[in-house]
N, CA, C and O atoms as a printed pandas DataFrame, in Angstrom:
     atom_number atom_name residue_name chain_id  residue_number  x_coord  y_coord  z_coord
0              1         N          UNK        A               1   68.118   -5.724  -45.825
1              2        CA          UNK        A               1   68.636   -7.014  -46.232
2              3         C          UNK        A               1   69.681   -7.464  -45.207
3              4         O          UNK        A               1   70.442   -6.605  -44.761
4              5         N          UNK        A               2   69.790   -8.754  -44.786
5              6        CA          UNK        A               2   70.678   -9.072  -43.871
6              7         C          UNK        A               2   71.534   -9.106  -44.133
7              8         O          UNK        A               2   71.700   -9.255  -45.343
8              9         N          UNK        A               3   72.865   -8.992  -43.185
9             10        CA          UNK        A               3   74.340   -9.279  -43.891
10            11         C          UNK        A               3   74.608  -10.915  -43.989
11            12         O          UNK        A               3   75.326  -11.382  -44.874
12            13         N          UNK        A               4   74.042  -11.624  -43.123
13            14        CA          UNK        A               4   74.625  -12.878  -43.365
14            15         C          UNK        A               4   73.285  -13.482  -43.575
15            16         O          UNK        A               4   72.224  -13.028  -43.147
16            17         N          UNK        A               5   73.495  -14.829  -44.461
17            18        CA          UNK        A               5   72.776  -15.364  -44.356
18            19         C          UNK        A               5   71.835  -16.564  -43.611
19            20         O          UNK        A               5   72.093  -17.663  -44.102
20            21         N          UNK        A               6   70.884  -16.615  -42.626
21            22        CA          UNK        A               6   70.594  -17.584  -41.589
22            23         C          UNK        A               6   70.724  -18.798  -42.424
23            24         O          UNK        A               6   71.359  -19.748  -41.966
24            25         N          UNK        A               7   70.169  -18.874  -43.646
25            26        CA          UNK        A               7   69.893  -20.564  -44.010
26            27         C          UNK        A               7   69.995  -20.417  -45.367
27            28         O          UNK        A               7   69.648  -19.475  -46.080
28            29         N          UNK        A               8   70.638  -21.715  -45.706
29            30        CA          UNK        A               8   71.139  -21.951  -47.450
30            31         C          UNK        A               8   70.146  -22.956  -47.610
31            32         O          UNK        A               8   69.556  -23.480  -46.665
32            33         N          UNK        A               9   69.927  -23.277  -49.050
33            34        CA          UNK        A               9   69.050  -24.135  -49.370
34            35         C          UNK        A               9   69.985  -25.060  -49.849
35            36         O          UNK        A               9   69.362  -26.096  -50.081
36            37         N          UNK        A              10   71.272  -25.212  -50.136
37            38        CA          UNK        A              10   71.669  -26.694  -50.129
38            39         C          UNK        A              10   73.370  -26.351  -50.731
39            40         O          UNK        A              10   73.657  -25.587  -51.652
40            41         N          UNK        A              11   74.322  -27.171  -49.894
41            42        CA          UNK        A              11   75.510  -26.703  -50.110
42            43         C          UNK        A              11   75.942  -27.895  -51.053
43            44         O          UNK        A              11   75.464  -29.028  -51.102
44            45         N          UNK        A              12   77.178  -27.232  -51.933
45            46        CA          UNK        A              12   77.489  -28.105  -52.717
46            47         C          UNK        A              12   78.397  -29.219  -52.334
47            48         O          UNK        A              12   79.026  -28.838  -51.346
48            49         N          UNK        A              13   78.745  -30.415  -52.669
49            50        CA          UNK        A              13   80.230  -31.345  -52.052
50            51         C          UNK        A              13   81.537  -30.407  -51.402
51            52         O          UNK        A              13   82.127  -30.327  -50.324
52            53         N          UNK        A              14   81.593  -29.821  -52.622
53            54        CA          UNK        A              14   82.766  -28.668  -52.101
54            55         C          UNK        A              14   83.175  -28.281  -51.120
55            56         O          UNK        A              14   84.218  -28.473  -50.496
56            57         N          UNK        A              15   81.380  -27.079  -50.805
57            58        CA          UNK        A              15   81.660  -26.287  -49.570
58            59         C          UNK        A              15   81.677  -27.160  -48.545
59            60         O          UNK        A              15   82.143  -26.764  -47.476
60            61         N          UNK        A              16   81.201  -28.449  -48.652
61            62        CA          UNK        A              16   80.542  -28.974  -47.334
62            63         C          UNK        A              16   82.063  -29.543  -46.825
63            64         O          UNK        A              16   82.345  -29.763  -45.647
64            65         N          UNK        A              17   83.184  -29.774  -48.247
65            66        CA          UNK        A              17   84.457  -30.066  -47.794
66            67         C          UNK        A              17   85.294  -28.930  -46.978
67            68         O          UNK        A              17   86.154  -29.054  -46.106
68            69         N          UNK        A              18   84.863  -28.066  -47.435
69            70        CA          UNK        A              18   85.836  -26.570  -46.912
70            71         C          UNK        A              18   85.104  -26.710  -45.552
71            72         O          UNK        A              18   85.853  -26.860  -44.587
72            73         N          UNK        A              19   83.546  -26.683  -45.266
73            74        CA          UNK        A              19   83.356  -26.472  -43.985
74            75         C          UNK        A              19   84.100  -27.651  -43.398
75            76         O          UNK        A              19   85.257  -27.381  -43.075
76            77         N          UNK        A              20   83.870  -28.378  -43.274
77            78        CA          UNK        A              20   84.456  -29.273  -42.724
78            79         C          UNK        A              20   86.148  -29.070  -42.378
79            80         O          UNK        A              20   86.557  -29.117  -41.218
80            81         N          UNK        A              21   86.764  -28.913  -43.174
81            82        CA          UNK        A              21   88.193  -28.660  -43.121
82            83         C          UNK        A              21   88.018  -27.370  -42.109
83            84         O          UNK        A              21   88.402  -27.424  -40.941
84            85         N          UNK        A              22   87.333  -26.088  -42.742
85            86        CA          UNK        A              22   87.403  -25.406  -41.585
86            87         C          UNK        A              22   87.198  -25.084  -40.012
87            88         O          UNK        A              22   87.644  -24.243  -39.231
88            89         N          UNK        A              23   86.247  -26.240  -39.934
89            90        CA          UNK        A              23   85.787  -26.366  -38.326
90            91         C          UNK        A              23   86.866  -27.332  -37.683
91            92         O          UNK        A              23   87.299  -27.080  -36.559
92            93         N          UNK        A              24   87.298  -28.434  -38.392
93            94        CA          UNK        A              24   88.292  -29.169  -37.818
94            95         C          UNK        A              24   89.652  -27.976  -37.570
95            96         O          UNK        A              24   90.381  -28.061  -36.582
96            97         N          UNK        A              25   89.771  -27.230  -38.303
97            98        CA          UNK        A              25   91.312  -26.320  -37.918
98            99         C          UNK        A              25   90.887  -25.159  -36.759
99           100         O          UNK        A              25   91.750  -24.721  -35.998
100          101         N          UNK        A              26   89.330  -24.651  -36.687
101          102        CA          UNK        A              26   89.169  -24.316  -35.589
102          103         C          UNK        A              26   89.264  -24.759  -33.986
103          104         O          UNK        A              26   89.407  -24.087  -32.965
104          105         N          UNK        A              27   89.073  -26.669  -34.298
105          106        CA          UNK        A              27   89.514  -27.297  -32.937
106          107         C          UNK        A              27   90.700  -27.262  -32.634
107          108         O          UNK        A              27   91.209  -26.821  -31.604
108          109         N          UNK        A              28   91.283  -27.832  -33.723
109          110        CA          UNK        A              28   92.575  -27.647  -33.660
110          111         C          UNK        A              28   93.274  -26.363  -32.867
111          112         O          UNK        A              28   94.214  -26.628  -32.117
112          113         N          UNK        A              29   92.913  -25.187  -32.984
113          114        CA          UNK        A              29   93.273  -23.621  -32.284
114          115         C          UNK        A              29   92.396  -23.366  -31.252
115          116         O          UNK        A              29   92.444  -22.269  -30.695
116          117         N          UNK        A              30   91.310  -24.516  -30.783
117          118        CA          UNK        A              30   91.076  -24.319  -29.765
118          119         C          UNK        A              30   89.696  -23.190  -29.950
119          120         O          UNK        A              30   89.139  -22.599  -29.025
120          121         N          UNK        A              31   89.402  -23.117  -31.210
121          122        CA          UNK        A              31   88.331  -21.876  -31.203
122          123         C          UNK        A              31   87.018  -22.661  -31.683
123          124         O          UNK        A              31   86.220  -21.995  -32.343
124          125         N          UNK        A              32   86.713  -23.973  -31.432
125          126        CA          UNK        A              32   85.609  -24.665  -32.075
126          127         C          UNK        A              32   84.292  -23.973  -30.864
127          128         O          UNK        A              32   83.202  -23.709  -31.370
128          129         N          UNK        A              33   84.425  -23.790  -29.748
129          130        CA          UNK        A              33   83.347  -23.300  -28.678
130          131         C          UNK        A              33   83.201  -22.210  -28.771
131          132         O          UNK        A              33   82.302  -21.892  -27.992
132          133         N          UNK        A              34   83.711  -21.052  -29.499
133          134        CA          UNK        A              34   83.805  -19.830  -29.624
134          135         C          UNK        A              34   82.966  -19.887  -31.000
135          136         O          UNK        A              34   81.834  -19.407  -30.950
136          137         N          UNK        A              35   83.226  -20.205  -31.721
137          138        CA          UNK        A              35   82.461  -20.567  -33.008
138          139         C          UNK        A              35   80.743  -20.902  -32.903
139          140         O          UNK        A              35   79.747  -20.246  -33.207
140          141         N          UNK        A              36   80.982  -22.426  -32.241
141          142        CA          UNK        A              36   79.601  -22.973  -31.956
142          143         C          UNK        A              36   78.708  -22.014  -31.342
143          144         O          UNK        A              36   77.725  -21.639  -31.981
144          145         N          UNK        A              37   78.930  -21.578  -30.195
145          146        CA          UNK        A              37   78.101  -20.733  -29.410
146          147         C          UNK        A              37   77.814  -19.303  -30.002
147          148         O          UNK        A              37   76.619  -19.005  -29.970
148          149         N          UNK        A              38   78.625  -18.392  -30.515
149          150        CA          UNK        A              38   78.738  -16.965  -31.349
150          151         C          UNK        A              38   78.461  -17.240  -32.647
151          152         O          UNK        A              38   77.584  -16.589  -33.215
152          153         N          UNK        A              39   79.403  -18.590  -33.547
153          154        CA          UNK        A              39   79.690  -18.106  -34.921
154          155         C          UNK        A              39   80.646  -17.824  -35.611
155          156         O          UNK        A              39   81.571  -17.829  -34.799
156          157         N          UNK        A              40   80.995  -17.613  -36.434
157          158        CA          UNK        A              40   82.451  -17.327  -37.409
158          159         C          UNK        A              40   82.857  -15.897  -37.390
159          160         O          UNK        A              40   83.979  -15.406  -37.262
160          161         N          UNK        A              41   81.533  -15.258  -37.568
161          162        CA          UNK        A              41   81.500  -13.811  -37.560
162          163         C          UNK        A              41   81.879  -13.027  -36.462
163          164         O          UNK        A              41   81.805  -11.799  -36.441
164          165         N          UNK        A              42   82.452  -14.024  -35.181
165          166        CA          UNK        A              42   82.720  -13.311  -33.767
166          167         C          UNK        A              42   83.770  -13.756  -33.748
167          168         O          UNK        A              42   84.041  -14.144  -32.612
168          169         N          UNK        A              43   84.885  -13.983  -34.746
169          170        CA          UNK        A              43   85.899  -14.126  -33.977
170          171         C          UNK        A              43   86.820  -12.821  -34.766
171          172         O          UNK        A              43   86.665  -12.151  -35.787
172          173         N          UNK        A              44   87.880  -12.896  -33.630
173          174        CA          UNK        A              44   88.592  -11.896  -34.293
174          175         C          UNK        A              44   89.358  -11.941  -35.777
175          176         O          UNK        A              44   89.602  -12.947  -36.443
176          177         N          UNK        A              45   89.696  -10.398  -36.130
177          178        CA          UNK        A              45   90.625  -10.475  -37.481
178          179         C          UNK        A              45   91.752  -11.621  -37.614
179          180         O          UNK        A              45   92.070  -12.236  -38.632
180          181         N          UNK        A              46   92.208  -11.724  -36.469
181          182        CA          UNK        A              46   93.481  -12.241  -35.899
182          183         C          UNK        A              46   93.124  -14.179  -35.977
183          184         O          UNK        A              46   93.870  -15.077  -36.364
184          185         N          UNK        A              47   92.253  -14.222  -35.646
185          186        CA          UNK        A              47   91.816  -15.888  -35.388
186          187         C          UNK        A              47   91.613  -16.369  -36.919
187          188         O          UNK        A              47   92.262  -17.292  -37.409
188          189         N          UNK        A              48   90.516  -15.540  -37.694
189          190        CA          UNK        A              48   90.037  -15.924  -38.827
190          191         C          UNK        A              48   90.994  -16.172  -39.354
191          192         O          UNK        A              48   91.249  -17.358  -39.566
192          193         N          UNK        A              49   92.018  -15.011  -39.825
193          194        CA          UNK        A              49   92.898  -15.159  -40.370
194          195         C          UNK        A              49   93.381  -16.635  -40.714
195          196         O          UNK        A              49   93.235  -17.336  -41.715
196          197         N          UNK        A              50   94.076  -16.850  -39.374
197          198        CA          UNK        A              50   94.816  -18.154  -38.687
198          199         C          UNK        A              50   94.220  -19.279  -39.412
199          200         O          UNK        A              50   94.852  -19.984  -40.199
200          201         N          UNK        A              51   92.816  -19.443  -39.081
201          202        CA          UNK        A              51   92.422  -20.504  -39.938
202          203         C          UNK        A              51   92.306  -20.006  -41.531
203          204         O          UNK        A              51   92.750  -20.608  -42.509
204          205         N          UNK        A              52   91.836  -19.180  -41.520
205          206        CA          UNK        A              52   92.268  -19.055  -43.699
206          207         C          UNK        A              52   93.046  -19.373  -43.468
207          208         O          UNK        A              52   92.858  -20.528  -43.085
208          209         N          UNK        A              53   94.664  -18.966  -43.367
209          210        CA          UNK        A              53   95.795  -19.427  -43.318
210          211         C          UNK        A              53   96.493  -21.001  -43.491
211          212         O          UNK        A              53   97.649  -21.289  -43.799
212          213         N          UNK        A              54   95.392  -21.850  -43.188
213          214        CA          UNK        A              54   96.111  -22.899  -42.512
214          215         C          UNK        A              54   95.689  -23.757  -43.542
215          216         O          UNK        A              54   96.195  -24.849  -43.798
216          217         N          UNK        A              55   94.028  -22.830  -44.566
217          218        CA          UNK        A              55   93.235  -23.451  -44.974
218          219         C          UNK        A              55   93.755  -23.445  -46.321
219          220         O          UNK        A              55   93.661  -24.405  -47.086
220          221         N          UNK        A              56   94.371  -22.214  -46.627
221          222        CA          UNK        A              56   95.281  -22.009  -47.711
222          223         C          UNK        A              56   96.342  -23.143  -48.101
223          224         O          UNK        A              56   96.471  -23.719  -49.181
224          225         N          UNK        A              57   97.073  -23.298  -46.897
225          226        CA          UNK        A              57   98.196  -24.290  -46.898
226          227         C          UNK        A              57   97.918  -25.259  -46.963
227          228         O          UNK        A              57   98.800  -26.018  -47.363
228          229         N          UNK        A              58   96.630  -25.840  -46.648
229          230        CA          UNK        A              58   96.173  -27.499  -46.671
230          231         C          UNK        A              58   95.760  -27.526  -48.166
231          232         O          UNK        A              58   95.950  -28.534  -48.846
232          233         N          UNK        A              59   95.315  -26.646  -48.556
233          234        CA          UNK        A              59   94.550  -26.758  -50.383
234          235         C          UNK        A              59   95.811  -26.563  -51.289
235          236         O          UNK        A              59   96.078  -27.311  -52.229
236          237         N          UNK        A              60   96.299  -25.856  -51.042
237          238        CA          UNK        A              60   97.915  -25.980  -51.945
238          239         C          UNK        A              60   98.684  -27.462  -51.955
239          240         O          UNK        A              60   99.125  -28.042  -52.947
240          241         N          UNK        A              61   98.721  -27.951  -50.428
241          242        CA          UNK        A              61   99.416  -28.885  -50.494
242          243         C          UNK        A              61   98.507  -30.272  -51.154
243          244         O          UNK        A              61   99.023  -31.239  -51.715
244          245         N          UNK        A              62   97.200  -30.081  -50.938
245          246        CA          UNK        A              62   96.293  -30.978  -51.736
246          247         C          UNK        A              62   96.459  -31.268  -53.059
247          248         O          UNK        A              62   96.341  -32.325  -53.680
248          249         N          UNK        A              63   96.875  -29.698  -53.531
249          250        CA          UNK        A              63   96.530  -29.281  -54.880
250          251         C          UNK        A              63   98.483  -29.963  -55.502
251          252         O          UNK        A              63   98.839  -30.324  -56.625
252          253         N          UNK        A              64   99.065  -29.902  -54.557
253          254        CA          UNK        A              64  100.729  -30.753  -55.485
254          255         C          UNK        A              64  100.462  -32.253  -55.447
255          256         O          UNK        A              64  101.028  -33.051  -56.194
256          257         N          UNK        A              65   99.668  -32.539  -54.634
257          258        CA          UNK        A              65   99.546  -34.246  -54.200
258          259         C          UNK        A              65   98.608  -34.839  -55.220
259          260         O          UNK        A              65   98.534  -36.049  -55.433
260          261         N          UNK        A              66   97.813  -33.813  -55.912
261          262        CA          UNK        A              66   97.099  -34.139  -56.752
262          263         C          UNK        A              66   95.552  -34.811  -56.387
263          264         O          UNK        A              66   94.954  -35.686  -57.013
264          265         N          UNK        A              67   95.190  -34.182  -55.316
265          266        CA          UNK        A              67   94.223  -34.729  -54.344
266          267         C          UNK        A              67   93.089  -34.058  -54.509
267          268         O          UNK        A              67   92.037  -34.498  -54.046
268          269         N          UNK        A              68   93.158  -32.736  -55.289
269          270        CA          UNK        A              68   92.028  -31.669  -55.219
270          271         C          UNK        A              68   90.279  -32.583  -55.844
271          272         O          UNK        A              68   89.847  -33.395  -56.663
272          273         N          UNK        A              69   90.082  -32.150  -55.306
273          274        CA          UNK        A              69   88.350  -33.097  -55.617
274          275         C          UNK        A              69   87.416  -31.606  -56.653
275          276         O          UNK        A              69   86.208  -31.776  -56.818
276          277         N          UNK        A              70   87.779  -30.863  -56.993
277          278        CA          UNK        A              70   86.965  -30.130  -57.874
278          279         C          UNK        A              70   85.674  -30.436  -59.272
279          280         O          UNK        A              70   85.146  -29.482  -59.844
């Protein structure tokens, strides 16, 4: 069985918001070409992190503004 999966059959509003948020904070750090070309799964502990991190802090602060779309 593979570890990741090549292809979803259909993402929800949600995720398609998180991806989104998450590829924009990867440009942002400069890791969007590292991504595109490898993948998510090639970057380091250290990078991922960074963006969870950032991704954390943007949904919290969503979540006081009263902005959360759930």
């Amino acid at each position: 069985m593979p570890k990741y999966k090549k292809k979803r059959e259909k993402m929800t509003p949600r995720e398609l918001e998180l991806e989104k948020m998450k590829m924009e904070i990867a440009e942002e750090l400069g890791l969007s070409d590292k991504v595109k070309e490898a993948g998510w799964q090639n970057l380091t502990a250290r990078e991922a992190g960074k963006v969870g991190g950032i991704m954390s802090r943007r949904l919290r602060e969503k979540g006081k503004n009263g902005k959360v779309n759930c």
